[in-house]
C-alpha positions as CSV (number, residue, x, y, z in Angstrom):
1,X,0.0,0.0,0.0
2,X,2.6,2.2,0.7
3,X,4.5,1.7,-2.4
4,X,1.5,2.6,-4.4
5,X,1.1,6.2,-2.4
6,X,4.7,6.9,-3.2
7,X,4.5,5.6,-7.1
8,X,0.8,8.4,-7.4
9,X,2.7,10.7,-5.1
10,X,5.8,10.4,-8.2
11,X,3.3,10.4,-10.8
12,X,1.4,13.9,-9.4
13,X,5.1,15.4,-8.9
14,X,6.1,14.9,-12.3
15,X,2.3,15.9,-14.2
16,X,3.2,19.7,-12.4
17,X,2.1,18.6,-8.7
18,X,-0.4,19.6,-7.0
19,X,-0.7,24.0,-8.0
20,X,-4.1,24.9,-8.8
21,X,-4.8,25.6,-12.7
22,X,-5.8,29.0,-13.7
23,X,-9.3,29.6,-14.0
24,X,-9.4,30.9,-17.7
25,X,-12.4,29.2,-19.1
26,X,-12.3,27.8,-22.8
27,X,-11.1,30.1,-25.3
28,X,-13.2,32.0,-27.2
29,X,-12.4,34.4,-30.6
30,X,-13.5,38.0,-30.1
31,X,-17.0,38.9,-30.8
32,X,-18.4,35.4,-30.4
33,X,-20.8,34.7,-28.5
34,X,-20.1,33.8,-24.8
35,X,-22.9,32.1,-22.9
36,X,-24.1,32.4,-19.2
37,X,-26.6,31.5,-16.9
38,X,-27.9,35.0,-17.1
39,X,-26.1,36.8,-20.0
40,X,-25.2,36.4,-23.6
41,X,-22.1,38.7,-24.3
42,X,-19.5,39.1,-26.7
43,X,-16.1,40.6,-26.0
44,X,-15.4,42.6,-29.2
45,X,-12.3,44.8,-29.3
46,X,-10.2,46.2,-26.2
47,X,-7.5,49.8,-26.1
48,X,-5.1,50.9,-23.5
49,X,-6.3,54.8,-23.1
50,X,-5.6,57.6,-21.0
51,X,-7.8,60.6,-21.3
52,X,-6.6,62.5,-18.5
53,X,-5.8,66.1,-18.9
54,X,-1.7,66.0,-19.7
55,X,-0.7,68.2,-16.2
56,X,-2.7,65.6,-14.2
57,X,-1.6,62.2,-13.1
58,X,-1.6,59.5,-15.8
59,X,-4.7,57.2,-15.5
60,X,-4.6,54.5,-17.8
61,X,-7.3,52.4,-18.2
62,X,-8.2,48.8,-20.6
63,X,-11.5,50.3,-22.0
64,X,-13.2,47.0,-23.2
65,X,-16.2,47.4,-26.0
66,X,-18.6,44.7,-26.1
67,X,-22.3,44.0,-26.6
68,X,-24.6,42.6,-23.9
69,X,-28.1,40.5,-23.6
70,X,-29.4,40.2,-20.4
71,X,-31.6,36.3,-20.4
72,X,-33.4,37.3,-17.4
73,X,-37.0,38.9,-16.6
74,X,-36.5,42.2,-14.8
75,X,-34.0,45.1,-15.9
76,X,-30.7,44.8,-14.0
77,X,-28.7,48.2,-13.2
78,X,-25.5,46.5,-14.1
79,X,-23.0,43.1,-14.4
80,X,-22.2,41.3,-11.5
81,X,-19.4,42.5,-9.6
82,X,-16.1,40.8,-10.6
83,X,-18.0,38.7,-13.6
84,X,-15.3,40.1,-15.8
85,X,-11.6,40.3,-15.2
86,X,-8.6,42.0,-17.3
87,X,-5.4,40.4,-17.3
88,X,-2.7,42.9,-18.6
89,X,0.9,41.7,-18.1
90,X,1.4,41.0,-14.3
91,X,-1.8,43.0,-13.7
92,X,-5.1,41.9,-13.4
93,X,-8.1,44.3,-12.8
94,X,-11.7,42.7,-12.0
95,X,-13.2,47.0,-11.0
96,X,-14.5,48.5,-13.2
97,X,-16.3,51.8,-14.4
98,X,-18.3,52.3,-17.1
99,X,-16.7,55.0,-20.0
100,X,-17.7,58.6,-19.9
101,X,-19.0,58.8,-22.8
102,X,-21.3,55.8,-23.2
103,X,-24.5,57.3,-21.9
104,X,-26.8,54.3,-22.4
105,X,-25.3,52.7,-19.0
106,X,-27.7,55.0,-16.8
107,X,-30.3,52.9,-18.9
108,X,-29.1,49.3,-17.2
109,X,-29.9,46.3,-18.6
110,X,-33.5,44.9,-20.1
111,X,-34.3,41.5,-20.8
112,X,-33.6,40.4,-23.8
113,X,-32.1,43.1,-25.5
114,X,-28.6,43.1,-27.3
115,X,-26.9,46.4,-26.2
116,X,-23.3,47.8,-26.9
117,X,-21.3,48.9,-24.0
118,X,-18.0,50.4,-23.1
119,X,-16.2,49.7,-19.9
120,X,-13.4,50.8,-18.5
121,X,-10.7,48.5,-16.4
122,X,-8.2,51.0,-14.6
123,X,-4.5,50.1,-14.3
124,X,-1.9,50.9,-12.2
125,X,0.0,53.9,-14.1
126,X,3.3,52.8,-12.0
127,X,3.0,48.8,-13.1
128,X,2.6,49.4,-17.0
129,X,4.7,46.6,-18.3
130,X,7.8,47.9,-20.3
131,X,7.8,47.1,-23.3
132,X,3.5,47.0,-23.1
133,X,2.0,43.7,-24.1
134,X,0.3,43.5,-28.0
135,X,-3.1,41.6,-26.4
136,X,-5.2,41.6,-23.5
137,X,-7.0,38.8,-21.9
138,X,-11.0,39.0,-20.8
139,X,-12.0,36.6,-18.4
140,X,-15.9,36.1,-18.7
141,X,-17.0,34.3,-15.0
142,X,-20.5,33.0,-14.9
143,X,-22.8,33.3,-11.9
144,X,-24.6,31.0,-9.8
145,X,-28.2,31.0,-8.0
146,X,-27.7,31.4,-4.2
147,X,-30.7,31.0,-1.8
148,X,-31.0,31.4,1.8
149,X,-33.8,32.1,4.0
150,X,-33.6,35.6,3.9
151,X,-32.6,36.2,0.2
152,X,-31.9,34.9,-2.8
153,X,-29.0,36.4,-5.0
154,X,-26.5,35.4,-7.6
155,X,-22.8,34.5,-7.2
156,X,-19.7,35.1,-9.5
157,X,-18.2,31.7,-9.7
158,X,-15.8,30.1,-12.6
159,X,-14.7,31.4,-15.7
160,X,-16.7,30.5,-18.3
161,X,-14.7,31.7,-21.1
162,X,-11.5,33.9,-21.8
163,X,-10.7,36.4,-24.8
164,X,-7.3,37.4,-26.2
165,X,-8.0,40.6,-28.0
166,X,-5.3,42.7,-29.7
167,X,-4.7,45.7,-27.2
168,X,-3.3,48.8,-29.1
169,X,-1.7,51.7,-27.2
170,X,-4.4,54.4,-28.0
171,X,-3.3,56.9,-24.8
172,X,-3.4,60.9,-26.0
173,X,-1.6,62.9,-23.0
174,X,0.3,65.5,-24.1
């Protein structure tokens, strides 16, 4: 018995042991479709931008277009906290904010209706990778149904799919 511990404990040594995999969910192209519980989205085209005024601090951000179908019943004000995540060299942003200038976000979401959105994933100005990496990966992270006696809710909980879109360098300062 003891030999066969040792020959699986071997076997799990040499496969990469025992580190967790990342959570990236299967690969998807951009601006395919990317199915949730809840949602239908597709991640179409991604930019590092910095639209702050040149004498203030730079702010760079991952501003991420895509389009959005909410599958439920009721209008949501927004995605699920953390449902997506930018991974831009060693930095990986899951807060986000939605861009200035796309003013159908005070609308929220309505059931069943494809809308195109513009978020915004800021960076850390100090950490920008030199030289700056060519792509950017989207992590989409489905939900799941939690219930308890005083409320049901929904739960970000594994990826679901991940996106490598080309990220251009599109900041104006200056």
């Amino acid at each position: 018995m003891l030999a066969v511990v040792v020959v699986a404990t071997g076997v799990v040594s040499a496969l990469g042991g025992f580190a967790p995999v990342p959570d990236r969910g299967r690969p998807v192209a951009p601006g395919d479709q990317i199915l949730t519980q809840r949602w239908r989205l597709h991640i179409d085209a991604a930019a590092l931008v910095d639209d702050s005024p040149p004498t203030a601090d730079p702010q760079p951000v991952i501003r991420v277009r895509l389009r959005t179908e909410f599958t439920g019943t009721e209008t949501l004000c927004c995605l699920s906290e953390r449902m997506l995540e930018v991974r831009f060299g060693d930095q990986v942003v899951t807060r986000t904010r939605t861009a200035v200038g796309d003013v159908r976000s005070n609308l929220g979401y309505d059931p069943r209706v494809l809308v195109a959105r513009v978020l915004e994933f800021p960076l850390e100005s100090e950490a920008l990778p030199d030289p700056l990496p060519h792509t950017v990966e989207v992590i989409v992270r489905d939900e799941r149904r939690t219930r308890s006696l005083i409320l049901d809710d929904w739960r970000v909980s594994n990826a679901a799919a991940g996106v490598v879109l080309p990220c251009p360098d599109e900041r104006a300062r200056g």
